[in-house]
C-alpha positions as a printed Julia matrix, in Angstrom:
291×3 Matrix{Float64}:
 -119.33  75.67  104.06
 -118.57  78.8   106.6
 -119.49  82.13  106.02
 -116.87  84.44  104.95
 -116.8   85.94  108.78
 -115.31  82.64  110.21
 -113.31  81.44  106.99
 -109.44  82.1   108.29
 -107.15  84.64  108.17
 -104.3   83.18  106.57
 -102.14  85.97  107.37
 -102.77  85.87  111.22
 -102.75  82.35  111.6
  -99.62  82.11  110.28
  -98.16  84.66  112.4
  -99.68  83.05  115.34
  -97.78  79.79  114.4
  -94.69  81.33  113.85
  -94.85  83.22  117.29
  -96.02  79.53  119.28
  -92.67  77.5   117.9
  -90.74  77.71  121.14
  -93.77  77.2   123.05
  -95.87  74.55  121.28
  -94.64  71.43  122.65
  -94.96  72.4   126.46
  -98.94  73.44  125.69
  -99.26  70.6   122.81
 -101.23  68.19  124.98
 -104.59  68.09  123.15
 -102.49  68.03  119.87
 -100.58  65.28  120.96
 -103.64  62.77  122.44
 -105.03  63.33  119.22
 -102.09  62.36  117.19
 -101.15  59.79  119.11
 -104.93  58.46  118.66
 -104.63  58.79  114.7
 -101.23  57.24  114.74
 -102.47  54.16  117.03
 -104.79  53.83  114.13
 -102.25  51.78  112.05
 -102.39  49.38  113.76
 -105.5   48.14  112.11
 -104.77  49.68  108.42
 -101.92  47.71  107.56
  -99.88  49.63  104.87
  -96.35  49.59  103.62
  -96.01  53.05  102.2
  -92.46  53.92  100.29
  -93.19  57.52  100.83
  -94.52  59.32  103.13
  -96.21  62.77  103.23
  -97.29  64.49  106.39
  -98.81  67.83  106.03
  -99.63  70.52  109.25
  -95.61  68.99  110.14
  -95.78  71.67  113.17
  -92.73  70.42  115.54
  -92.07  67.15  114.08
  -93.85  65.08  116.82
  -96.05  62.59  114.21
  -93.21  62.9   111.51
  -90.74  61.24  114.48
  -93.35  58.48  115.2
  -93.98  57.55  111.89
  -89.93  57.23  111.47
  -89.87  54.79  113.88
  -93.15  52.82  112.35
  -91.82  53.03  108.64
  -87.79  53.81  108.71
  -87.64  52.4   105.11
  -89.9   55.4   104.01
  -88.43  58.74  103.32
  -91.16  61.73  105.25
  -91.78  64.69  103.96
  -92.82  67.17  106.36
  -95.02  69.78  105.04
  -95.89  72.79  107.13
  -97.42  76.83  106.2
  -95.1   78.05  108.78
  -91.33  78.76  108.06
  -90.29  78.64  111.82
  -92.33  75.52  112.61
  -90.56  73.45  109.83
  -87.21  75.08  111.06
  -87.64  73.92  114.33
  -88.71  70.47  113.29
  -85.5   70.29  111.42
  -83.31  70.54  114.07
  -85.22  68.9   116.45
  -84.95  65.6   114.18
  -81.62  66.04  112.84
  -79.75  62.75  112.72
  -77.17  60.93  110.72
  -79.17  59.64  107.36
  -82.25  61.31  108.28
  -85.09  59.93  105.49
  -86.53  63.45  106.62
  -87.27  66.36  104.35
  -88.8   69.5   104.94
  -91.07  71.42  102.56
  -93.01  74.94  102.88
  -96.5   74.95  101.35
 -100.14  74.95  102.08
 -102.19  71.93  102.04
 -104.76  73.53   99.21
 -101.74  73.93   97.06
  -99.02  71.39   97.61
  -95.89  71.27   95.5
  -95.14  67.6    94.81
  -95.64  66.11   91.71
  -98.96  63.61   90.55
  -99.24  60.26   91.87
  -95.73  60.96   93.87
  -96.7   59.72   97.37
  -98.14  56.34   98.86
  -99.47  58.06  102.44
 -100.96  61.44  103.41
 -100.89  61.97  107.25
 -102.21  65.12  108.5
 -103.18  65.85  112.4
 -105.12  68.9   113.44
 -105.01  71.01  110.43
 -107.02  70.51  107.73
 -109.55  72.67  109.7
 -107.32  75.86  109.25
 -107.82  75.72  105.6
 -110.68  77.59  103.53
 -111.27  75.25  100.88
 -111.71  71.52  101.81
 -112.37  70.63   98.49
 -108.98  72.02   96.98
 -107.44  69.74  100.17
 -108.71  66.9    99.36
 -108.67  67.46   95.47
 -104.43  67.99   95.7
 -104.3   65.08   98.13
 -105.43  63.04   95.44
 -103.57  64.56   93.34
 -100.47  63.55   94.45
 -101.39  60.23   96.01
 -100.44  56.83   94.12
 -103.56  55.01   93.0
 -104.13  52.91   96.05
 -102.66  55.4    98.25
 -103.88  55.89  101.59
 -105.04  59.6   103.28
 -105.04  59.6   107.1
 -106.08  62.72  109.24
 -107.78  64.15  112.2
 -109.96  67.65  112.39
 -112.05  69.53  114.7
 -115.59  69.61  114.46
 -118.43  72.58  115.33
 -118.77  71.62  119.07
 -114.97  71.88  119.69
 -114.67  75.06  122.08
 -118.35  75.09  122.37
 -118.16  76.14  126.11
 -115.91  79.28  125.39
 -117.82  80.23  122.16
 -120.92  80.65  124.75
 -119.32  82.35  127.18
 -118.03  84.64  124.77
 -121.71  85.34  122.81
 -122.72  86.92  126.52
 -120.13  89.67  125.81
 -121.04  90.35  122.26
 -122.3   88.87  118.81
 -118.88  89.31  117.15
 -116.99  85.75  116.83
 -114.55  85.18  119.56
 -113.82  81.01  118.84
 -112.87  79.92  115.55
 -115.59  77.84  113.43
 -114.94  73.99  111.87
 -116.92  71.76  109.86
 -119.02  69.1   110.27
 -117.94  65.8   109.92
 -120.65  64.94  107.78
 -119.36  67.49  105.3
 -116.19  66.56  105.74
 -117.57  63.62  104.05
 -119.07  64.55  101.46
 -116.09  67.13  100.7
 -113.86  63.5   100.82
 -116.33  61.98   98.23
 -117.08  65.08   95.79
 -112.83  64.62   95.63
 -113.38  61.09   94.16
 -111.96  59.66   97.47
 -112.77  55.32   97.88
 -114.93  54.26  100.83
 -114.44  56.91  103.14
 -114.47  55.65  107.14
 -115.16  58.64  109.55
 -115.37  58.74  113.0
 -116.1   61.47  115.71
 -114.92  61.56  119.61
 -115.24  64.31  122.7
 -112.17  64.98  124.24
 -112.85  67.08  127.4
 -110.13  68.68  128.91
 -110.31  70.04  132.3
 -108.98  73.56  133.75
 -108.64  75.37  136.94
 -109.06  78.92  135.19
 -110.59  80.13  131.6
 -107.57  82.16  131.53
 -105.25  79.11  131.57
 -107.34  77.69  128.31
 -106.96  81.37  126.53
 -103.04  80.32  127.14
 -102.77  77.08  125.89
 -104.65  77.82  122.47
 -102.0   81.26  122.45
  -99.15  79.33  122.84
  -99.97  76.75  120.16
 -100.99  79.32  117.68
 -104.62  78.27  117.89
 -106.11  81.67  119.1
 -108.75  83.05  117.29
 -107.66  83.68  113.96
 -111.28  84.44  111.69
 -111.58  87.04  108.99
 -114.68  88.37  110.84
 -112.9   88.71  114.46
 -113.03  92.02  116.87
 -110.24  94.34  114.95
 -109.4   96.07  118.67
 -108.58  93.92  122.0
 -111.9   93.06  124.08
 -111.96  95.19  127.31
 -111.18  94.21  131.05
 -115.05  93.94  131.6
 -115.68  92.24  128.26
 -113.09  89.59  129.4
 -114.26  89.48  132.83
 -117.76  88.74  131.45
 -116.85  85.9   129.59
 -115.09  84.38  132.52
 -118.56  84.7   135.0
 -120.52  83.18  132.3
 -118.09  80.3   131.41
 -117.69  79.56  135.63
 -121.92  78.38  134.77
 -119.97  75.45  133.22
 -117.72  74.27  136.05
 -118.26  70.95  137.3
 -116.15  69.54  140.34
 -114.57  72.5   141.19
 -112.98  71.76  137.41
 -113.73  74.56  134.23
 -114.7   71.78  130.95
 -113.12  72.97  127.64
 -114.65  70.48  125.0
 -112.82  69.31  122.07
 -114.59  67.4   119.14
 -112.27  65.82  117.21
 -112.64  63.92  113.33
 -110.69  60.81  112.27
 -111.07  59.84  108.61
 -109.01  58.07  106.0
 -109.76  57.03  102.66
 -108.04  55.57   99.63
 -106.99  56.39   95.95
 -109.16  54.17   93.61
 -107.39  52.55   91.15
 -107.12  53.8    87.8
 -110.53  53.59   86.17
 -112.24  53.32   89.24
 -115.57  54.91   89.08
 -116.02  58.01   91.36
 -118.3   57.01   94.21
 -121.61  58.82   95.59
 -122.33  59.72   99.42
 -123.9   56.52  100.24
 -120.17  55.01  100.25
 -119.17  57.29  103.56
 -119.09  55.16  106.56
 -119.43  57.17  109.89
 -119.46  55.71  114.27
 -118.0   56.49  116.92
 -114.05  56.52  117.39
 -114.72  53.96  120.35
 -115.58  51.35  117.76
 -112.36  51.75  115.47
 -110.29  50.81  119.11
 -112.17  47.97  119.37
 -111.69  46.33  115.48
């Protein structure tokens, strides 16, 4: 779907999430909107899952909500990073926590077939190379009838730094992310039921570019491509960028646009035929808010 230039760096992106734990949750805000969009969500799918996986854990923020929205259901919390899923642990720590923490990647999870009723994953699906192993091992180990639940970015997320940053130089600066369309299809090619998409802007608002650069550091959501400038861009490269992204200001205020992806879909039954693409459903988010 990406050329090999902008598929990740697994290595780096890691490290980048390991280095953000203690300062995620200050700088989480877009992460947190989002989630809090996804989980608001449930209100209209009405489920009653008996296990629970979440996967891209991070600090435990969704894992805590959907606690408090299923405390029969035991949660696993599934993150890439070691010191993300420690932190997470003793930030939810409680007496007969239903809580339990696993290390693995989402293209390769290590649960067992047909072992979980309810995938929920915010904001991460787009830092993996291969959507199709994704969704493939989420229906792996989903229950026929088992719901998947998550939110991605899409190619205009960023789009206002990525320009700014093509006046300095042709090497990629922002980090790529697919479609939502293909996200579809990827969903379907999986053997996923009925997919429902939906797509929404989130714009959030700065008073410097150098303030953006700092909250995407400090939730380990830097730049983190295969294809990425090996040495650190130059005073003038960086103060090149910041003249040409100023072009975008509006109301004294810097835009940094975010275009986020909110999908589910189900586990057919056993037997169920595999569907084709004309099953995918796609509108705006505004219209799932109002159902």
């Amino acid at each position: 779907m990406l050329g090999e230039n902008y598929l990740i760096n697994v290595r780096h992106a890691l490290r980048a999430s390991n280095l953000a734990v203690a300062t995620y949750d200050e700088h989480a805000t877009l992460q947190r909107a989002v989630a809090d969009n996804l989980l608001e969500s449930l209100d209209v799918i009405k489920i009653t899952p008996q296990i629970i996986l979440e996967i891209g854990a991070a600090t435990g923020y969704c894992a805590n909500a959907l606690a408090q929205r299923y405390p029969r259901a035991p949660i696993l919390l599934l993150d890439y990073s070691p010191a993300m899923l420690g932190y997470a642990r003793r930030k939810l720590r409680r007496w007969r926590s239903r809580e339990r923490y696993v290390g693995g990647s989402a293209e390769k999870l290590p649960l067992a077939n047909a072992s979980i009723d309810f995938i929920f994953s915010s904001l991460t699906f787009h830092w993996c190379n291969d959507l199709d192993a994704v969704f493939a091992e989420c229906l792996r180990v989903l229950k026929p009838n088992g719901l998947l639940l998550f939110s991605s970015l899409g190619p205009d997320t960023l789009r206002e730094l990525r320009d700014a940053w093509s006046s300095v130089d042709s090497s990629p600066h922002v980090n790529m992310f697919i479609d939502m369309h293909d996200v579809g299809d990827a969903l379907i090619r999986a053997g996923f039921a009925s997919p429902i998409l939906e797509c929404d802007k989130i714009t959030v608002n700065y008073e410097r570019v150098d303030t953006l650069m700092r909250d995407l550091r400090r939730t380990g959501s830097a730049n983190s491509i295969s294809g990425r400038k090996k040495n650190f861009s130059t005073r003038r490269d960086f103060a090149q960028m910041v003249k040409t992204y100023e072009s975008f200001r509006v109301d004294s205020k810097l835009p940094a646009t975010f275009e986020v992806v909110y999908a589910h879909g189900w586990k057919p039954e056993r037997g169920s035929r595999a569907q084709d693409g004309s099953t995918v459903a796609t509108f705006p988010f505004a219209e799932l808010k109002r159902r």
